[in-house]
C-alpha positions in Angstrom: -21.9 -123.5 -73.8 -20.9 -122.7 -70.3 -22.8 -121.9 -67.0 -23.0 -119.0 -65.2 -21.9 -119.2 -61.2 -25.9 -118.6 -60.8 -26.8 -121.4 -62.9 -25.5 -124.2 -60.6 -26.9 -127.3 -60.6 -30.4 -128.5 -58.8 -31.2 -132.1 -59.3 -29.7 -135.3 -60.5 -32.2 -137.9 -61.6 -31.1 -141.0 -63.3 -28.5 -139.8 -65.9 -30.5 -136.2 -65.8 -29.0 -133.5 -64.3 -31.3 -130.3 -64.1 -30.2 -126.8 -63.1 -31.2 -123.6 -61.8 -31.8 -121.9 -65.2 -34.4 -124.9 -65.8 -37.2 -124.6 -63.1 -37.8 -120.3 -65.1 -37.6 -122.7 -68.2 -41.1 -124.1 -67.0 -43.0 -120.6 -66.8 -44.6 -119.2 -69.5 -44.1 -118.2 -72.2 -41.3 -120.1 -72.3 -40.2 -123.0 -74.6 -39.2 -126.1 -72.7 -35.9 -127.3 -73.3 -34.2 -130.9 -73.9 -33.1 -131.1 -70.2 -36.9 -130.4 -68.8 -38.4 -132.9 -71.7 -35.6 -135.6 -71.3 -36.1 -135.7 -66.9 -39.9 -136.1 -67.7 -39.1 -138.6 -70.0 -36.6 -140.3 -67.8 -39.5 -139.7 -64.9 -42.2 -141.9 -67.4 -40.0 -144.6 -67.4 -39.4 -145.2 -63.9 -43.5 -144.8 -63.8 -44.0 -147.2 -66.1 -41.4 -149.8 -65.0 -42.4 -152.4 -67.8 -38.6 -153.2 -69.9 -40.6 -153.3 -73.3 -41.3 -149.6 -73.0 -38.9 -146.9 -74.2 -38.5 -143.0 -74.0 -36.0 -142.0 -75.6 -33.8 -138.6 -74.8 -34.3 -135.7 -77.0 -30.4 -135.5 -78.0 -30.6 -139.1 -78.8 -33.3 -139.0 -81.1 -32.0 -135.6 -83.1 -28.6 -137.7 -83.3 -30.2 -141.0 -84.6 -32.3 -138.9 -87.2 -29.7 -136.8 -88.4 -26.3 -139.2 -88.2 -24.6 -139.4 -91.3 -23.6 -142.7 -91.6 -25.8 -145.5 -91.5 -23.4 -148.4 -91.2 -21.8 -146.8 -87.9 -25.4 -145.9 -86.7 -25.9 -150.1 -86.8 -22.9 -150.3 -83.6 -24.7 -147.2 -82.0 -28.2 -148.5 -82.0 -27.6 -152.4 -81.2 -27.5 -151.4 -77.2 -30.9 -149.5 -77.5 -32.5 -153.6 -78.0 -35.4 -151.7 -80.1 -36.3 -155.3 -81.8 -37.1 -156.0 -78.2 -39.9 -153.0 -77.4 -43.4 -152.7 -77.9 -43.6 -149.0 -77.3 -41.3 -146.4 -78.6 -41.5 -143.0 -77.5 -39.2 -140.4 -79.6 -39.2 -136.5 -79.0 -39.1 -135.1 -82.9 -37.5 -131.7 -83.0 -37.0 -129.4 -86.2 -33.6 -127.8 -85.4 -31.5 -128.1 -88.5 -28.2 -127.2 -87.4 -26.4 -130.3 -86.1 -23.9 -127.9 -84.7 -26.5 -125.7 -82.7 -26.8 -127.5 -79.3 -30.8 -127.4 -78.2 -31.8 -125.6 -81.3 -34.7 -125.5 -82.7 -38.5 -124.1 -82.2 -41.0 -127.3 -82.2 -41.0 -129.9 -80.7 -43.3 -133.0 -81.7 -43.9 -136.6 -80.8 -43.1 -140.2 -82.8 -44.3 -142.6 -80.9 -43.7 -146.9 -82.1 -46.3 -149.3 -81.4 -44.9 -152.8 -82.4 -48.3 -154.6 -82.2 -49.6 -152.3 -85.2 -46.0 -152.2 -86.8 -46.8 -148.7 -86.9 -45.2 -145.1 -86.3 -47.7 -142.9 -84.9 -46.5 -138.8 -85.4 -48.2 -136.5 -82.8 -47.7 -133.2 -84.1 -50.0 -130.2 -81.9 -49.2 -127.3 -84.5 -51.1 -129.1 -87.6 -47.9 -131.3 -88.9 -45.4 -128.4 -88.8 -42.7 -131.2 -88.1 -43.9 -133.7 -90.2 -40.5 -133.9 -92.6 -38.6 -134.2 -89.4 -40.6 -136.6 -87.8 -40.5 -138.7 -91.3 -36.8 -138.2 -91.3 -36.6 -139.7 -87.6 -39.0 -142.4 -88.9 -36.8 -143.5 -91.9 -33.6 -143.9 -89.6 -35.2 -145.9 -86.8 -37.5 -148.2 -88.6 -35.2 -150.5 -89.9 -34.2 -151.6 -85.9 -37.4 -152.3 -84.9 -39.2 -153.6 -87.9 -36.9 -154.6 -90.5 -38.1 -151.6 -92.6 -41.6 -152.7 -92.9 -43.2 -150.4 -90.3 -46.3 -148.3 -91.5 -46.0 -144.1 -91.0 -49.1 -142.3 -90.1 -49.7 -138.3 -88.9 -52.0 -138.2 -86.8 -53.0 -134.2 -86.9 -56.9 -135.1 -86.8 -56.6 -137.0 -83.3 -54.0 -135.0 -82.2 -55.4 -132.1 -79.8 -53.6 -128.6 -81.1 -51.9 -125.8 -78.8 -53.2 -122.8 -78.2 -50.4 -120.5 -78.2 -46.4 -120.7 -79.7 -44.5 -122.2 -77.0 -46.4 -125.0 -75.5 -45.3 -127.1 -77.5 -42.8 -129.4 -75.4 -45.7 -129.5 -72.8 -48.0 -131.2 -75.7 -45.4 -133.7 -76.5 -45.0 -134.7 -72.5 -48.4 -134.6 -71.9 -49.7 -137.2 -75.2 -45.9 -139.7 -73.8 -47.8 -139.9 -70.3 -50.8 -140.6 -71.7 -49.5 -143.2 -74.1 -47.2 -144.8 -71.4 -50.4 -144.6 -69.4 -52.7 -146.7 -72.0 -50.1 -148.8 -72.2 -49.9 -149.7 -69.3 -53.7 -150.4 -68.6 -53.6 -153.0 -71.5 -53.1 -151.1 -74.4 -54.9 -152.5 -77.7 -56.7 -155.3 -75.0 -58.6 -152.1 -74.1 -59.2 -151.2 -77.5 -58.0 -152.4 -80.3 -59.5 -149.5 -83.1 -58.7 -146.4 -81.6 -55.3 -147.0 -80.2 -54.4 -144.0 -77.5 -56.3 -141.7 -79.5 -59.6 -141.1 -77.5 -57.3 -141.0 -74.4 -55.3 -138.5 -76.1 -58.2 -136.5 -77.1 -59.9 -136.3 -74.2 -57.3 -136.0 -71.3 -54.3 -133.8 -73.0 -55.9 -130.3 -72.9 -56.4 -130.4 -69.6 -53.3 -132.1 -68.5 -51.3 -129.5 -70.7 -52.9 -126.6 -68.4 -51.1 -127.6 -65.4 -47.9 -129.9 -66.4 -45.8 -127.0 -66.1 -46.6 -126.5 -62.6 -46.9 -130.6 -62.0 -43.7 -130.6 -63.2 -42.2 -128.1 -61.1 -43.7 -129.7 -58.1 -42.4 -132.8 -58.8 -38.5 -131.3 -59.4 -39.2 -129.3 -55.9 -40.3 -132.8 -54.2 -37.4 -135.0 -56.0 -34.9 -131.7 -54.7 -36.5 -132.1 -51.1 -35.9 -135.7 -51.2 -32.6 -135.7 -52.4 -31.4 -133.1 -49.3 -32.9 -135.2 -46.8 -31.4 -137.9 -47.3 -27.9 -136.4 -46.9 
């Protein structure tokens, strides 16, 4: 798809490059898109600086989950060094079309924590993605667990949106959190409960005001970026 002359380009962060089109993308009602989720993904990760954590991009994650064949997907995923992380953060998304370039109309969260040998599925419209996120679960597993891993929806600990389109703001807002409790310790802090009471008890109210967070953050990274010149 092309760009119109308006459309130009904003804001390169990392290997992120967000444009004009993308800061209306973060008013509602609007769905967010893979650019917005994969720079606040990409923003996470220089956060939370620890190697063992990854975040993966949306388009890598719907590619993974939906490549065709599993022998080639071995070359593809050997420079991702899963067997080496202890948190895994992947961006589900139900587009069916591998043609249709940010298809789609949910977007959910799988999230790998190796100490559990586990695949946690975050889903805030009562498991709507559930196949896709099983799908994704399927084709990563066997990279960071040998095929072992456990699979569990988490739709009772998983706080539920509100409207149709916030969505993408759920899935960024349980990542930080995760990345977060992570970060403090992780199961040190509590080893029953995982993220979950964190999740629980911080998302809804971080979910009212990401959009804007996020748009301040784009507006200071943009301010930054011309000052330096």
């Amino acid at each position: 798809m092309g760009y119109s002359s308006c459309d130009d380009k904003i804001l390169s962060y990392n290997d992120v490059v967000l444009r004009r089109s993308d800061l209306d993308i973060l008013k509602p009602p609007n769905f967010l898109n893979d650019r917005v989720i994969e720079f606040y993904l990409s923003y996470l990760s220089t956060v939370h600086t620890c190697p063992t954590i990854s975040l993966i991009p949306p388009s890598i994650a719907f590619w993974i989950s939906n490549y065709p064949d599993t022998e080639s997907l071995k070359d593809f995923m050997k420079p991702l060094r899963l067997n080496d992380i202890d948190l895994l953060i992947l961006p589900v998304n139900d587009n069916l079309d591998v043609e249709l370039a940010e298809g789609g109309l949910h977007w959910s969260l799988l999230v790998y924590y190796k100490e559990a040998n586990s695949f946690f599925h975050h889903d805030s419209l009562m498991g709507m993605n559930k196949r896709n996120a099983e799908k994704l679960f399927k084709a990563v597993s066997p990279f960071v667990s040998n095929g072992d891993a456990a699979y569990r929806e988490c739709n009772d600990t998983t706080p539920q949106q509100k409207n149709g389109y916030d969505c993408g703001v759920y899935v960024l807002a349980i990542a930080q959190v995760v990345c977060q409790w992570f970060s403090s310790g992780g199961m040190k802090k509590n080893r029953d409960e995982f993220w979950f009471t964190d999740v629980k008890e911080t998302v809804p109210e971080s979910v009212s005001h990401l959009r804007e967070d996020i748009l301040r953050l784009i507006k200071s990274l943009m301010s930054e970026k011309t000052a330096s010149k």
